[in-house]
N, CA, C and O atoms as a DFTB+ gen file, in Angstrom:
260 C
 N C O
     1  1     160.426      84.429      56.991
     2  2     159.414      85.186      57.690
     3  2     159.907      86.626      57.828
     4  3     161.086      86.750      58.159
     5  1     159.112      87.849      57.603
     6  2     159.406      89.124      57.802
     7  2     159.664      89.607      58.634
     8  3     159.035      88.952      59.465
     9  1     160.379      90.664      59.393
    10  2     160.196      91.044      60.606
    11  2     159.434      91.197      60.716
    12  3     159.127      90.137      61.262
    13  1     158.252      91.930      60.666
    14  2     156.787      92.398      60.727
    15  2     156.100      91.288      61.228
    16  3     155.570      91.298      62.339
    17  1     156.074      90.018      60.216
    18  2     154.920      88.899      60.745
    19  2     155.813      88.416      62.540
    20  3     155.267      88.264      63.633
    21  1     157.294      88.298      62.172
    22  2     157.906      88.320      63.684
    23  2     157.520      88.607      64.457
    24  3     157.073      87.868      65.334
    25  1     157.528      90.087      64.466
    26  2     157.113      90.877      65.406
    27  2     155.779      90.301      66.370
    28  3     155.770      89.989      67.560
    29  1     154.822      90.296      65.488
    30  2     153.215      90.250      65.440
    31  2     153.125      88.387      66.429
    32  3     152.319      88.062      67.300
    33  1     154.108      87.668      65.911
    34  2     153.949      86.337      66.585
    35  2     154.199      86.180      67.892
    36  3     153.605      85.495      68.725
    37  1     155.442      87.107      68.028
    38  2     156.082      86.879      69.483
    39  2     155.204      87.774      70.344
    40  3     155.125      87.359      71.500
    41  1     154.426      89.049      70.064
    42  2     153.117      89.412      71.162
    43  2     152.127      88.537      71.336
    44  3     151.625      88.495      72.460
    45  1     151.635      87.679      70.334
    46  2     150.334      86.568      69.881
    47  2     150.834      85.581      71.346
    48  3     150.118      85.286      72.303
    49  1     152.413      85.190      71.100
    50  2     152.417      84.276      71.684
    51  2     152.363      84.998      73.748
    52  3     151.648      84.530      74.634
    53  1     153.153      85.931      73.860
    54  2     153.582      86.523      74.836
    55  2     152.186      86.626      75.713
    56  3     151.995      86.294      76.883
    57  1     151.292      87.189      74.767
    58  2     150.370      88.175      75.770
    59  2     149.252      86.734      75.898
    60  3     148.473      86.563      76.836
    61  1     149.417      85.821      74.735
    62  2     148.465      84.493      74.506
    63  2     148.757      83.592      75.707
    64  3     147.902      83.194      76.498
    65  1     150.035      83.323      75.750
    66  2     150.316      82.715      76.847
    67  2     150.123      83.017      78.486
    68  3     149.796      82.339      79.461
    69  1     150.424      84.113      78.298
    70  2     150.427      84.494      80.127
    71  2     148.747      84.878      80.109
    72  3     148.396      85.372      81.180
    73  1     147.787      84.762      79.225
    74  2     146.165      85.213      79.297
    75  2     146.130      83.432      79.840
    76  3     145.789      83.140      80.986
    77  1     146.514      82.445      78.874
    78  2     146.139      81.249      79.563
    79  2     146.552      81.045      80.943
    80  3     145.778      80.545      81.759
    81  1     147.863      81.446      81.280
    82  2     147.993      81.140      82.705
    83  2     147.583      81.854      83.927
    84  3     147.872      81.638      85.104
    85  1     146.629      83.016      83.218
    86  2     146.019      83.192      84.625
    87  2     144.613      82.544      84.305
    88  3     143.843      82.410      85.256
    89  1     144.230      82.150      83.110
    90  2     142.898      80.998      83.126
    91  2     143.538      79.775      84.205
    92  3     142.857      79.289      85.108
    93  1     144.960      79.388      83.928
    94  2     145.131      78.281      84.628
    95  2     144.839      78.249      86.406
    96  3     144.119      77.536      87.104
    97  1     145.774      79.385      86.715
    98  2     145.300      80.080      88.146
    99  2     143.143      80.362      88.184
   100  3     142.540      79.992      89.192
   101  1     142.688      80.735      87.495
   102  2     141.602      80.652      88.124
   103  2     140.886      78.795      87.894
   104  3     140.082      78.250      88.651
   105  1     141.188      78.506      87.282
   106  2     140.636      76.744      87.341
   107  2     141.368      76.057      88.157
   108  3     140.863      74.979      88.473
   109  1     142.773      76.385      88.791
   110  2     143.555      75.852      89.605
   111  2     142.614      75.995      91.151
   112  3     142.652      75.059      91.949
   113  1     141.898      77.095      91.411
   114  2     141.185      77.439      92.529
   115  2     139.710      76.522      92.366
   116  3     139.222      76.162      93.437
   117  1     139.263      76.280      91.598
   118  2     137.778      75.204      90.972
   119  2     138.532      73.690      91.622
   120  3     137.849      72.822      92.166
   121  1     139.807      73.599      91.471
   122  2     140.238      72.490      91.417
   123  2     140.077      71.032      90.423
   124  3     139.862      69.859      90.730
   125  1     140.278      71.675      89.192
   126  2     139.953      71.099      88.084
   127  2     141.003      70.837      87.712
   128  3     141.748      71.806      87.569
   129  1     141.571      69.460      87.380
   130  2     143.007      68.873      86.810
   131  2     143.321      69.350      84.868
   132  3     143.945      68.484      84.255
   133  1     142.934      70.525      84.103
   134  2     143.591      70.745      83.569
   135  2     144.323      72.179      83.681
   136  3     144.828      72.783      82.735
   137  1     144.284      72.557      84.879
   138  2     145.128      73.713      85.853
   139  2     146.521      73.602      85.177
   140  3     146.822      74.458      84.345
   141  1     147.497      72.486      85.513
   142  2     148.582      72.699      85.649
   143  2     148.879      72.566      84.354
   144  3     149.634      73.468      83.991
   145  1     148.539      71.661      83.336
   146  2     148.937      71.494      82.180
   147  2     148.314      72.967      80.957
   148  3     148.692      73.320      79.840
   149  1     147.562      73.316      81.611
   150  2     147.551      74.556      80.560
   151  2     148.162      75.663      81.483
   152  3     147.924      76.847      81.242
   153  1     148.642      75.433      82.128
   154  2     149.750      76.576      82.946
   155  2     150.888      76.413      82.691
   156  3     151.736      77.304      82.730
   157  1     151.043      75.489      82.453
   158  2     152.716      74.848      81.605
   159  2     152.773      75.047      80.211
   160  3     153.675      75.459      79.481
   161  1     151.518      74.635      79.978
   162  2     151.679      75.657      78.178
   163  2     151.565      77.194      77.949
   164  3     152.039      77.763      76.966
   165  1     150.992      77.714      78.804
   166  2     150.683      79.249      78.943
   167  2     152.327      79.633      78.854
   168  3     152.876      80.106      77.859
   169  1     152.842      79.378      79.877
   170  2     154.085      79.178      80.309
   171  2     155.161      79.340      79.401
   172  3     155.958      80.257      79.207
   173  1     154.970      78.112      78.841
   174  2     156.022      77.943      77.125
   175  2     155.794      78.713      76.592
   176  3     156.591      79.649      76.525
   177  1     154.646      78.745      75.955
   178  2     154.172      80.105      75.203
   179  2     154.951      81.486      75.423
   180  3     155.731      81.859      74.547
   181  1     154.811      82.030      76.246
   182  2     155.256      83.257      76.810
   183  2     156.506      82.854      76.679
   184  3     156.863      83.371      75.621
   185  1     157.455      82.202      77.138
   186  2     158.924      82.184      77.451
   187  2     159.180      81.640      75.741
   188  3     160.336      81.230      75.636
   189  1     158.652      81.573      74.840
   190  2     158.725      81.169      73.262
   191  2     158.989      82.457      72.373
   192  3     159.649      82.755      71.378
   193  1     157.870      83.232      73.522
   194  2     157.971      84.718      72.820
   195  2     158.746      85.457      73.011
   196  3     159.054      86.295      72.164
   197  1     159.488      85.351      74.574
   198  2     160.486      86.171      74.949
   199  2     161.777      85.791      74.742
   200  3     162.703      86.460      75.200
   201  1     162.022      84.387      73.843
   202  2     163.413      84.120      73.080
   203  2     163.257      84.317      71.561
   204  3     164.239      84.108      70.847
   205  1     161.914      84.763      70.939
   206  2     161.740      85.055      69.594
   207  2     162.000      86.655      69.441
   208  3     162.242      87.150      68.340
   209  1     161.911      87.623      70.953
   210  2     162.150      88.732      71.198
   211  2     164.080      88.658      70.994
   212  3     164.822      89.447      70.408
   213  1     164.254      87.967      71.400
   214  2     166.027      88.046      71.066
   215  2     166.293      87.566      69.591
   216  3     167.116      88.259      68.993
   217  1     165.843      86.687      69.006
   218  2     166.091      86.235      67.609
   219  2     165.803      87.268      66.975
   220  3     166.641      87.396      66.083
   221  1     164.864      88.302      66.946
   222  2     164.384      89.233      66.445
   223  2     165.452      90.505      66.571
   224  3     165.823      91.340      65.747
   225  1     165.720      90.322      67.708
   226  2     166.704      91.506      67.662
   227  2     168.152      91.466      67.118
   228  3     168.722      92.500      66.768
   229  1     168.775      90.158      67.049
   230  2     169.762      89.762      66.434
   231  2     169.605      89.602      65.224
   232  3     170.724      89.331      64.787
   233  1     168.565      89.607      64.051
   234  2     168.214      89.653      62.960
   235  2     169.005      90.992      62.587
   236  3     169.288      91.828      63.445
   237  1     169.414      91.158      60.940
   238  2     169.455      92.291      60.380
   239  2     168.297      93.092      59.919
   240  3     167.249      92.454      60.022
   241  1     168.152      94.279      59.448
   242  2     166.783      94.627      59.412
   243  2     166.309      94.441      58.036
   244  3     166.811      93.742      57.156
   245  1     165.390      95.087      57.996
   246  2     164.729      94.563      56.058
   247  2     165.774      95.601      55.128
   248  3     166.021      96.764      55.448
   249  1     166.287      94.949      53.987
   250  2     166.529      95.301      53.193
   251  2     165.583      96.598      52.590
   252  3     164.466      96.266      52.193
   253  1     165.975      98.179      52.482
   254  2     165.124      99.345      51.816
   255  2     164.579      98.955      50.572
   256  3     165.229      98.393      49.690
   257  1     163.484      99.229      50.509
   258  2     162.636      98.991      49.372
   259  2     161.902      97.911      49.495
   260  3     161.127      97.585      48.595
């Protein structure tokens, strides 16, 4: 995988995830039981992105050309 598509996954997931968990917070207030479980994936999500943010940075960079 490129850095580039990298890059592009770990915001997808970052900004994807924490958008679900404040869906989870507003259905958590409805009191609707799939609150917690898509707040726990929101969750992963985001914390997926912010250890793909370190893999990324420990990568070497692209080869010129």
């Amino acid at each position: 995988m490129s850095n580039a598509a990298l890059e592009k996954l770990v915001w997808v997931l970052i900004y994807g995830g924490l958008l679900v968990v404040c869906l989870s917070l507003f259905l958590g207030r409805q009191g609707s039981p799939l609150a917690w479980p898509l707040g726990i994936a929101g969750a992963l999500a985001a914390l997926v992105g912010a250890v793909l943010i370190v893999v990324r940075a420990r990568r070497d960079a692209a080869p010129p050309g």
